[in-house]
C-alpha positions in Angstrom: 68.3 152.1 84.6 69.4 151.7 88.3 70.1 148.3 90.2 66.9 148.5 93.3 66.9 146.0 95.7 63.5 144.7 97.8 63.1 141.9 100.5 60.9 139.0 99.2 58.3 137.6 101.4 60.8 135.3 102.1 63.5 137.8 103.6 65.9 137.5 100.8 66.9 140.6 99.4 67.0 140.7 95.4 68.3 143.4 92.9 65.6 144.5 90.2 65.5 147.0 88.1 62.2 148.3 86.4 60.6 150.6 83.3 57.1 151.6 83.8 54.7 151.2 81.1 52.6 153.5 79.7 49.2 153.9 79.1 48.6 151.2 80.9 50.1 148.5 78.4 52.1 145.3 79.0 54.8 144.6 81.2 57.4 141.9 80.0 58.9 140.3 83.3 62.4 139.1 81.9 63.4 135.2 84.0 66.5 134.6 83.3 68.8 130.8 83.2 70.5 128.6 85.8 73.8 130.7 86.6 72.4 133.6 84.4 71.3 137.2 85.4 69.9 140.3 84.4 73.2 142.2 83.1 73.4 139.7 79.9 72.7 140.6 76.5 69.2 139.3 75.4 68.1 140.8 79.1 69.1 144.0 78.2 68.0 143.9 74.7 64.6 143.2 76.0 64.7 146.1 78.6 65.9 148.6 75.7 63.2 147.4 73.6 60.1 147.2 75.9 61.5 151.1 76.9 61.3 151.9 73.0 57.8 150.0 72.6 56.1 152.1 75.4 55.8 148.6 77.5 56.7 148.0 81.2 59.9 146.2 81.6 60.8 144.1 85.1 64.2 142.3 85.8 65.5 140.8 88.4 68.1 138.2 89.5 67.2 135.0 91.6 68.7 135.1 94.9 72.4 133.4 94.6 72.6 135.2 91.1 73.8 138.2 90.0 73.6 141.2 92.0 71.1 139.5 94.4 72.1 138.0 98.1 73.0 134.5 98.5 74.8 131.6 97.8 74.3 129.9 94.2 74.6 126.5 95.9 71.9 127.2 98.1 69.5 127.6 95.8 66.3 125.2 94.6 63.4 125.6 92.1 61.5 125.8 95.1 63.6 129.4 96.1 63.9 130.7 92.5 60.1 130.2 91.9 59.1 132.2 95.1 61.9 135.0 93.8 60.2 135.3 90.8 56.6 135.6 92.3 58.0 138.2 95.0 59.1 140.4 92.0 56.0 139.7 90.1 53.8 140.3 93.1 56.0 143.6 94.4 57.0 144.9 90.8 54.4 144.8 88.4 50.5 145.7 87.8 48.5 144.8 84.9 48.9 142.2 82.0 52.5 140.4 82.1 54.5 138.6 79.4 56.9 136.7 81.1 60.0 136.0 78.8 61.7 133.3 79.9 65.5 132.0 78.9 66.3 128.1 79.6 65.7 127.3 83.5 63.6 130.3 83.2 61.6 129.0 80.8 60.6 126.8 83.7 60.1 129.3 85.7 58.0 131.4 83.1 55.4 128.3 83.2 55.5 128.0 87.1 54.8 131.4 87.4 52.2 131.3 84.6 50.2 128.4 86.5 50.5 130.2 89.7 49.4 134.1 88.5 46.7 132.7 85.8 44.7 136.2 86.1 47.9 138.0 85.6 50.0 136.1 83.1 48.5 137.1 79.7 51.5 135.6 76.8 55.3 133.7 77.1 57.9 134.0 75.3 60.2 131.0 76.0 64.1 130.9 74.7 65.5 127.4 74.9 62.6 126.4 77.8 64.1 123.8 80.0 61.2 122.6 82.7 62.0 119.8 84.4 65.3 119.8 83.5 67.0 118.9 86.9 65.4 115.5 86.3 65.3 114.9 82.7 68.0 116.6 81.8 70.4 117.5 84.3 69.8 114.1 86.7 69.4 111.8 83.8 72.6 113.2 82.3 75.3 112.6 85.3 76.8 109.3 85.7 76.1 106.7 88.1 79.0 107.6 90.5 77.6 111.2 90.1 74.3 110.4 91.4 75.8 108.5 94.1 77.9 111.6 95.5 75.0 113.9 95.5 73.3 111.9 97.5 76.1 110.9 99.7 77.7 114.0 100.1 74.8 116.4 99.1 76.8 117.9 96.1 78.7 116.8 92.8 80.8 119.5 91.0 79.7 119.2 87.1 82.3 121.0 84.6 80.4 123.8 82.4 81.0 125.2 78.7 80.1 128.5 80.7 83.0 129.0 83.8 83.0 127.2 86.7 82.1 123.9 87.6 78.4 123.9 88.6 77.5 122.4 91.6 75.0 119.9 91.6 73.3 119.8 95.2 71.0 116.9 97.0 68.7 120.4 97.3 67.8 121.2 93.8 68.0 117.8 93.0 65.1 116.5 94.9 63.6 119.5 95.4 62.9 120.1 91.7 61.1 116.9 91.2 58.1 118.2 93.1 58.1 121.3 90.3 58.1 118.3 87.3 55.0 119.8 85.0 56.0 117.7 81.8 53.8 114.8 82.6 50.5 116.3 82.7 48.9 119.1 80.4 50.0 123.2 81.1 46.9 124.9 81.3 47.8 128.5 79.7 45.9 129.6 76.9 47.6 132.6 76.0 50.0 133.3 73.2 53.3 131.4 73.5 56.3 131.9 71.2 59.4 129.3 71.8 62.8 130.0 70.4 64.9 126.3 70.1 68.2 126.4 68.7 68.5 122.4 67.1 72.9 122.8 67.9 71.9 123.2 72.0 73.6 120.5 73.9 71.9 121.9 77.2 68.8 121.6 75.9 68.1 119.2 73.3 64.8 120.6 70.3 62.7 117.7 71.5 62.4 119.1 74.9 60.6 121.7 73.1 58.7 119.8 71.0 57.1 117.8 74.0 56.5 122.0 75.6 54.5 122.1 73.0 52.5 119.1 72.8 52.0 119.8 76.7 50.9 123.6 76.7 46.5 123.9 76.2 46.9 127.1 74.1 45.5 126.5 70.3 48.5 129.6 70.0 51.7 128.2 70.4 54.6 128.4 67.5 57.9 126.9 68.0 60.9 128.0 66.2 63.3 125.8 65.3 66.6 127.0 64.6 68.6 124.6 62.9 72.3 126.2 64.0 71.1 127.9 66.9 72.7 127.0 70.2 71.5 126.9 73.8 72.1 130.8 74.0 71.0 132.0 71.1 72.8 135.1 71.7 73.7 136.1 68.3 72.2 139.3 66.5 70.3 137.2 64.3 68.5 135.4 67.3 68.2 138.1 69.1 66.1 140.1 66.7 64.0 136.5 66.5 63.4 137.2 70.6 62.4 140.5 69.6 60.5 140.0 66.9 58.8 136.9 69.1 57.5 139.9 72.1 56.3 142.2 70.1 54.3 139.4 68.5 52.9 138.4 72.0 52.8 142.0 72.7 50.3 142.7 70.0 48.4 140.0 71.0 47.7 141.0 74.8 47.1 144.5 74.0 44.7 143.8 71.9 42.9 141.8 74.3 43.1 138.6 72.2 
C-alpha cells in the first residue's frame, strides 16, 4: 500500500493510504496517538487485517506527524480533529469503524459526535479524551504550568524519544474539546482495550469512558499487565479480535 497525499479543507497536506472495501462493507478509519503515526505496528496490523476481512481500510497521519506536513508543535485538538474529518470526509463512503489508539481515542469520539450518520462502531485502545487537561495539564508541576503560559511552551521528558513539547496552543485549545463531563451520545458498538500497567493513561480513565458513552453495547477490557501500548502479540490479537467483533456487528446492521 502506497503513501497518497490530499490537501484538507484546511490547506494542509496529509499522507494517507487506503484499501477499498468490497461489497460494500465496512471501512475501519485507523486514528492514531499523540506523536504516533500510521507506519506503527497495531496500524499496520489493522490495515493487513481489514485487507484479509474484505473491509475498507483508511490511514492517515495528523498534520505534524508522520509522513504528513507540519510542525508537531503546532499542532492542537482543534487541527488534529479537522485532519481526521478531512480524511473521513475525502477517503471513505459508507459505514465506518473508527479504531482509535490513546489521543486518538479522543479523536475517534470527536469524530463519532461530529459524523453520527456515518460512524456505525469504535474500537478504542487506551482512549485518552480530555487528556490535555486531566491528564496531561493536571500532571505538570506548578512551575510547568507557569512556563506554558509565560513562554507558550514547556519541554516534558517522554518514555518514547524526545521531550514533548507542551504548548499554550494545545493546552487551551483542548479544553474547548473536554466531552468527559457530559454524556457521549453514540449508540453503536464500542470495544475499549485498557492495559491496568499504563502510566499515560491510568484504567479509571476508561472506566469513567464508559460510564459516559449512551450505548447499552459497550465492553471494556481490562488488562491487568497491559501497558499504554499494548503493542504485544497478545494484545494485538485482542485489537483484532475487538474489530471483527464491531465488524460483525455493523454489517449486520445491528
Amino acid at each position: 500500500m502506497t503513501t497518497e497525499y490530499f490537501t484538507s479543507p484546511e490547506g494542509r497536506r496529509l499522507a494517507f493510504r487506503k484499501i477499498e472495501p468490497a461489497n460494500g462493507g465496512p471501512t475501519l478509519i485507523w486514528l492514531s496517538g499523540y506523536r504516533s503515526d500510521m507506519s506503527g505496528g497495531k496500524a499496520q496490523a489493522v490495515k493487513s487485517w481489514a485487507g484479509n476481512s474484505g473491509l475498507g481500510a483508511v490511514l492517515f497521519d495528523y498534520s505534524g506527524h508522520g509522513e504528513s506536513d507540519g510542525r508537531f508543535e503546532d499542532g492542537t485538538i482543534s487541527a488534529w480533529r479537522e485532519d481526521t474529518l478531512a480524511a473521513i470526509d475525502a477517503h471513505s463512503e459508507g459505514p465506518l469503524i473508527l479504531v482509535g489508539s490513546s489521543m486518538g481515542g479522543w479523536m475517534a469520539l470527536l469524530a463519532a459526535l461530529a459524523r453520527p450518520e456515518r460512524v456505525k462502531g469504535l474500537v478504542l485502545i487506551a482512549p485518552a479524551p480530555d487528556f490535555t487537561e486531566k491528564l496531561m495539564w493536571a500532571g505538570l508541576t506548578k512551575a510547568q504550568q507557569e512556563e506554558i503560559m509565560s513562554q507558550g511552551v514547556t519541554m516534558r521528558p517522554s518514555d518514547y524519544g524526545t521531550p514533548d513539547p507542551i504548548t499554550r496552543a494545545l493546552i487551551v485549545d483542548g479544553r474547548s474539546w473536554q466531552i468527559l463531563d457530559a454524556p457521549i451520545t453514540f449508540d453503536g458498538p464500542v470495544r475499549i482495550l485498557q492495559g491496568m500497567q499504563d502510566p499515560d493513561v491510568p484504567w479509571p480513565h476508561a472506566l469513567e469512558i464508559n460510564e459516559r458513552l449512551t450505548s447499552p453495547d459497550v465492553v471494556l477490557t481490562l488488562i491487568k499487565d497491559g501497558d499504554h501500548r499494548l503493542s504485544r502479540d497478545q494484545d494485538v490479537a485482542r485489537l483484532l479480535a475487538a474489530c471483527g467483533d464491531v465488524a460483525a456487528l455493523v454489517a449486520a446492521g445491528v
